[in-house]
C-alpha positions as CSV (number, residue, x, y, z in Angstrom):
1,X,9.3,11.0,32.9
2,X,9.2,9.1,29.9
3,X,9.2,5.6,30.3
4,X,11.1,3.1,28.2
5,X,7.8,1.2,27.1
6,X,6.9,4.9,25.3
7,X,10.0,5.0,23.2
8,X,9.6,2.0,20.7
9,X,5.4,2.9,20.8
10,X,6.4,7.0,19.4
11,X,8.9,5.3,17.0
12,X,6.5,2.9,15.6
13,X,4.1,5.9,15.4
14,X,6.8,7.6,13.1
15,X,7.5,4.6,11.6
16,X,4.4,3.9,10.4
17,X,3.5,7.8,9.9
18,X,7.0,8.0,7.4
19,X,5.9,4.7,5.3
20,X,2.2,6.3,4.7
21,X,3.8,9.5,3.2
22,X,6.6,7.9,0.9
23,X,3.4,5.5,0.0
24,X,1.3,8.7,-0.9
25,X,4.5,10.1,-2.9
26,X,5.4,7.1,-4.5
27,X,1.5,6.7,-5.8
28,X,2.0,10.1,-7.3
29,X,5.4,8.9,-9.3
30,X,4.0,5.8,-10.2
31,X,1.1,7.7,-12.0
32,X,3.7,10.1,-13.6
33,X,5.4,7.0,-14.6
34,X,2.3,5.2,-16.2
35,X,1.6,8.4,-18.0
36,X,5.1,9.1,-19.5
37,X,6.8,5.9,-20.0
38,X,4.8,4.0,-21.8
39,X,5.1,1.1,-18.6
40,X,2.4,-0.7,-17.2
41,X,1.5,-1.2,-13.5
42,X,2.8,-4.8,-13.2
43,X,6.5,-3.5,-15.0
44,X,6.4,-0.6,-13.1
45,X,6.0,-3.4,-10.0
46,X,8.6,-5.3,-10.9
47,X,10.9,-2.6,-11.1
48,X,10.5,-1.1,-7.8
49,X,11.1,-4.9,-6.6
50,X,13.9,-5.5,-8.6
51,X,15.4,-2.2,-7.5
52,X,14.4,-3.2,-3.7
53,X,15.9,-6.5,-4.0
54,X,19.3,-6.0,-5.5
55,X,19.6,-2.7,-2.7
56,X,19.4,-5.7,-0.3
57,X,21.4,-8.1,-1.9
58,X,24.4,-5.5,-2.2
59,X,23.9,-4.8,1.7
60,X,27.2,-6.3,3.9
61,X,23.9,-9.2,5.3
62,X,21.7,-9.0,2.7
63,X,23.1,-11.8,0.8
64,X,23.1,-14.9,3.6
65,X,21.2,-17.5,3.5
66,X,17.9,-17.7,5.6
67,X,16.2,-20.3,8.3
68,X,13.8,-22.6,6.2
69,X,11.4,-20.7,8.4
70,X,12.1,-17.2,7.1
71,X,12.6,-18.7,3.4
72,X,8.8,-19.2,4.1
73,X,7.6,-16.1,5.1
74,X,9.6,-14.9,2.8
75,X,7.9,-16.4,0.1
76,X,4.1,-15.2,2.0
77,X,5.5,-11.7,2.3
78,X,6.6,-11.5,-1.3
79,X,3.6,-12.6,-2.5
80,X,0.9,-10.3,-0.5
81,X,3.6,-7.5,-1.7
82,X,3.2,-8.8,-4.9
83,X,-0.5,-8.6,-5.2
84,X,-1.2,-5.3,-3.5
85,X,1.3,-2.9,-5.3
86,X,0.2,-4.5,-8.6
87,X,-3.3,-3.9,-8.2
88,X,-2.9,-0.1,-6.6
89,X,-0.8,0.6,-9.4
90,X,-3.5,-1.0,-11.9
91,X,-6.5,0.7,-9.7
92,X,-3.7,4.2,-10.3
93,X,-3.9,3.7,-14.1
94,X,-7.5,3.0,-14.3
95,X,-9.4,5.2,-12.0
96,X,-6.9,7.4,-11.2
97,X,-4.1,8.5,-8.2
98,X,-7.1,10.0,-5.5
99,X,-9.6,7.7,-6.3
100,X,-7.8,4.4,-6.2
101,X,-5.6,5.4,-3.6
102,X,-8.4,6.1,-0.9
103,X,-10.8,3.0,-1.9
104,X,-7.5,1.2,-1.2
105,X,-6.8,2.8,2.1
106,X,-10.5,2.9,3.0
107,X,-10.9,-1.0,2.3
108,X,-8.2,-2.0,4.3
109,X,-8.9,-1.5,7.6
110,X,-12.2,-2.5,7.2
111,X,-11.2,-6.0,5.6
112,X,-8.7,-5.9,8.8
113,X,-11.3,-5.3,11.4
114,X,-13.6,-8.5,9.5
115,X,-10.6,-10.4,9.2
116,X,-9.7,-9.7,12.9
117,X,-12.9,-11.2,14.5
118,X,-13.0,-14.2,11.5
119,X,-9.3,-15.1,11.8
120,X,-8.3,-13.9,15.3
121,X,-11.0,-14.2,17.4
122,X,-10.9,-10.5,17.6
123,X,-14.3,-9.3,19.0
124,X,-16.5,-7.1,16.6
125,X,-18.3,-4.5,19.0
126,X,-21.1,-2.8,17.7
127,X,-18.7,0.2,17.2
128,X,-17.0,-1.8,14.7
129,X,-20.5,-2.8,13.1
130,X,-21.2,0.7,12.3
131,X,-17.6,2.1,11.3
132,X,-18.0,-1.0,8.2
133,X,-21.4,0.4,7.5
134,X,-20.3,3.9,7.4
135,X,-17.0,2.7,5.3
136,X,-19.3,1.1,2.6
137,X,-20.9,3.7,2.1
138,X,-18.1,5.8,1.9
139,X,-16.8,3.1,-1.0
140,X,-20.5,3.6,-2.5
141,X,-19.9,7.6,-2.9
142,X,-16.4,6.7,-4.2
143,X,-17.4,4.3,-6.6
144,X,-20.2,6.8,-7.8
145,X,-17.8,9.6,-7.9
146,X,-16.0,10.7,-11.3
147,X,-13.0,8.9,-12.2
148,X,-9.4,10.7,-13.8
149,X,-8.9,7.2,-15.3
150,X,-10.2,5.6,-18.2
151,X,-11.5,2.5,-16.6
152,X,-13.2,2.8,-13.3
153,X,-14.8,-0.2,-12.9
154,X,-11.4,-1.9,-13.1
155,X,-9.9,0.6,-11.2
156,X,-11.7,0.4,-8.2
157,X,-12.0,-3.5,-8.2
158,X,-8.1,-3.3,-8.6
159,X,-8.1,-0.8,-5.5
160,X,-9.9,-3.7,-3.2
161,X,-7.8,-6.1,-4.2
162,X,-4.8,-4.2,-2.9
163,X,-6.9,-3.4,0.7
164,X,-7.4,-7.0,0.6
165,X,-3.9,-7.8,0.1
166,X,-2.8,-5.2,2.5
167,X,-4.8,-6.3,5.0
168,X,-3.9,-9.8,4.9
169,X,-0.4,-8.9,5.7
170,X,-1.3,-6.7,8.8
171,X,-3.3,-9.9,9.7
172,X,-0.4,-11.7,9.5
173,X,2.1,-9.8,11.2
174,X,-0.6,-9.1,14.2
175,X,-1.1,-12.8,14.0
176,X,2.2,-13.2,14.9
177,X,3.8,-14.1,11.2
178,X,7.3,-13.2,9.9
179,X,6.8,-10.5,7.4
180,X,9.3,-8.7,6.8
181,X,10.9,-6.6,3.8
182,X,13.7,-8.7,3.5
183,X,15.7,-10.2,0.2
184,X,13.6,-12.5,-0.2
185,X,10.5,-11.2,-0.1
186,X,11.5,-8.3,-2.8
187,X,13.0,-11.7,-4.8
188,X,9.7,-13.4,-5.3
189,X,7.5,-10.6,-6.2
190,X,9.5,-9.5,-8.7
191,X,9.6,-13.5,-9.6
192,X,5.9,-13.5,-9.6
193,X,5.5,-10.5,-11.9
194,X,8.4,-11.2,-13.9
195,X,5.6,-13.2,-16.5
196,X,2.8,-10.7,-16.5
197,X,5.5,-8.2,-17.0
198,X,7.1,-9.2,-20.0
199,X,4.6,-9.9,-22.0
200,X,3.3,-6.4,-20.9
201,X,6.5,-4.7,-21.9
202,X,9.5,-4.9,-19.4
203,X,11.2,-1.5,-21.0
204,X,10.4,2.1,-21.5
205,X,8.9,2.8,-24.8
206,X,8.4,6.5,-23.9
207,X,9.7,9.8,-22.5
208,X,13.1,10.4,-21.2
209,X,15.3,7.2,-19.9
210,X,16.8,9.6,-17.4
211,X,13.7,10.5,-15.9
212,X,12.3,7.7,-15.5
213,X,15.3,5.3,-14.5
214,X,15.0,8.3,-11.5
215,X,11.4,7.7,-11.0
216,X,12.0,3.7,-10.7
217,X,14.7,4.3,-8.5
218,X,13.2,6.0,-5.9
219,X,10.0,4.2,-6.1
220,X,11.9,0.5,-5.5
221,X,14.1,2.5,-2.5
222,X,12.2,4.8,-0.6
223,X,8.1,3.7,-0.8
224,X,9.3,0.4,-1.2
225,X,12.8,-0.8,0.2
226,X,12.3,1.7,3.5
227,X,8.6,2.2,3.8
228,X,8.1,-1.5,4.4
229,X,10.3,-1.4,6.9
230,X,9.2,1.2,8.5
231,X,5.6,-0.3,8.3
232,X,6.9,-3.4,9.3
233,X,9.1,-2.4,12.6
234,X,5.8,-0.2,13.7
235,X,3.5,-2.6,13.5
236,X,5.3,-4.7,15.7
237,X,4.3,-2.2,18.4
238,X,1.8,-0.4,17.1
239,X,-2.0,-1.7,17.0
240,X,-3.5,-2.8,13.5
241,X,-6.5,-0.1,14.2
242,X,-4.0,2.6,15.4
243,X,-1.4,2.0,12.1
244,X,-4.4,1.9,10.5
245,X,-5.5,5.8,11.3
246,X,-1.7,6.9,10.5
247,X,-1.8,5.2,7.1
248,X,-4.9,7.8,6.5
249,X,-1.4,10.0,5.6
250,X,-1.0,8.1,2.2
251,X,-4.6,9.0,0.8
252,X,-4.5,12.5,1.6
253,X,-0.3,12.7,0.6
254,X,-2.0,11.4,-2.8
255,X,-4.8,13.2,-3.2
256,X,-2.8,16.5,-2.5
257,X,-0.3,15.1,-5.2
258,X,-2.8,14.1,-7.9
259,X,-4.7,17.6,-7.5
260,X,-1.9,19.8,-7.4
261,X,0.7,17.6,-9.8
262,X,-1.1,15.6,-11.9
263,X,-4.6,17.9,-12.4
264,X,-7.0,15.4,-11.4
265,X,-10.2,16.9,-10.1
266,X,-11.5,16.6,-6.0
267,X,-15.6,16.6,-6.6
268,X,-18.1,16.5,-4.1
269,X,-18.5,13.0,-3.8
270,X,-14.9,12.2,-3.6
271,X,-14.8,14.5,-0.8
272,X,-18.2,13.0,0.6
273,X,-16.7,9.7,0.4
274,X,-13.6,10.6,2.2
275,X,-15.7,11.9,4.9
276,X,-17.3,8.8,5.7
277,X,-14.0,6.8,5.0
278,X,-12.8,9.0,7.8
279,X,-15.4,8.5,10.3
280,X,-15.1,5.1,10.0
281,X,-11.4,4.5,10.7
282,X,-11.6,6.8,13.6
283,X,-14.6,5.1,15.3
284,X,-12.2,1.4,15.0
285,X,-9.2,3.0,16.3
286,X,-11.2,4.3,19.2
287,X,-11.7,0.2,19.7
């Protein structure tokens, strides 16, 4: 018999499973979108938050005003958005879709397992010892590995950043913070990166407006408006290490993507790296 505590555990599963995938798709638009537009990553950012945002705002409750409380998470949320999805989409550009999309993924749990024991009192076993050795080197191989991008460097110091900033919300929310994908939050990233994003060019200069008005319109609904959600309402129930594992979808979602769509190439230290990237989250999530 199922119980009733199993329900809301299989549908954060899902949850979490659904936001990883529409992350891996959305990584492979966003590089379509950097390559034919003539956008950058922080106006192709504040797009997909501006296209989150008003979808909210136009919502029967999306519009009332929230607890001073909220407001502040709010604020927190938007920002750690802000900063992760701006640096993926600049590690995208620079060392390309595969590359920066598993340093990102491979960093983050790692940074979250540190962060645990530093922030959270969360004991680090000797298990989690070895799964960060084994992820750094996996990073190492990755690093070393040939780059689709022009700028690897950048790229994959870019790609940290948004593990870092990933991280630090899963820390949050497991810390018991607010974060949610709400109004707000959408309203100050796009606030943040409204600057950076002007001066890099707030309009298409390339390819057709069609295409790509379809391109920022699904990236600022489904990997952004839902797939928080989704990562949001799962984590509530599922374990950082566990959501963790599932988010291993987006990496390989992208790296399917970027070999099949885009032509980048899958050597043998990208796949060497993966490997190791692999081990490691599956010896923390057998925490």
């Amino acid at each position: 018999m199922t119980s009733y505590a199993a329900v809301p555990f299989r549908h954060g599963l899902l949850s979490i499973a659904a936001a990883a995938v529409a992350w891996g798709v959305g990584g492979a638009v966003a590089a379509l979108l950097l390559r034919t537009s003539g956008l950058g990553p922080v106006a192709v950012s504040f797009w997909r938050f501006a296209v989150a945002a008003l979808c909210l705002a136009l919502l029967p409750s999306g519009g009332r005003a929230a607890e001073p409380a909220r407001r502040g998470a709010a604020v927190l949320t938007g920002l750690g958005l802000a900063v992760s999805q701006c640096a993926y989409f600049g590690s995208v550009q620079y060392a390309g879709l595969g590359l920066g999309t598993l340093i990102t993924i491979g960093a983050g749990p790692v940074l979250t397992s540190l962060g645990g024991h530093v922030l959270l009192g969360e004991r680090l076993t000797r298990r989690a010892v070895v799964a960060v050795g084994l992820a750094l080197g996996g990073l190492a191989l990755l690093v070393a590995a040939p780059a689709a991008g022009p700028r690897p460097a950048l790229g994959v110091a870019l790609a940290v950043l948004a593990g870092a900033g990933q991280s630090g919300l899963t820390l949050w929310a497991r810390g018991g913070g607010s974060a949610r994908a709400s109004t707000g939050a959408f309203t100050t990233g796009l606030l943040c990166l409204l600057p950076l994003a002007a001066v890099q060019g707030l309009w298409p200069t390339e390819g057709h407006p069609a295409v790509t008005g379809g391109a920022l319109l699904f990236l600022g609904t489904v990997p952004t408006l839902l797939a928080y959600r989704w990562y949001f309402t799962g984590l509530s129930v599922v374990p950082g290490t566990t959501a963790a594992v599932l988010v291993l979808l987006e990496p390989a979602t992208a790296a399917v993507m970027g070999a099949g769509w885009l032509g980048e190439p899958l050597t043998a230290g990208l796949l060497a790296g993966s490997a190791l990237l692999l081990a490691a989250i599956a010896a923390l999530a057998r925490e």
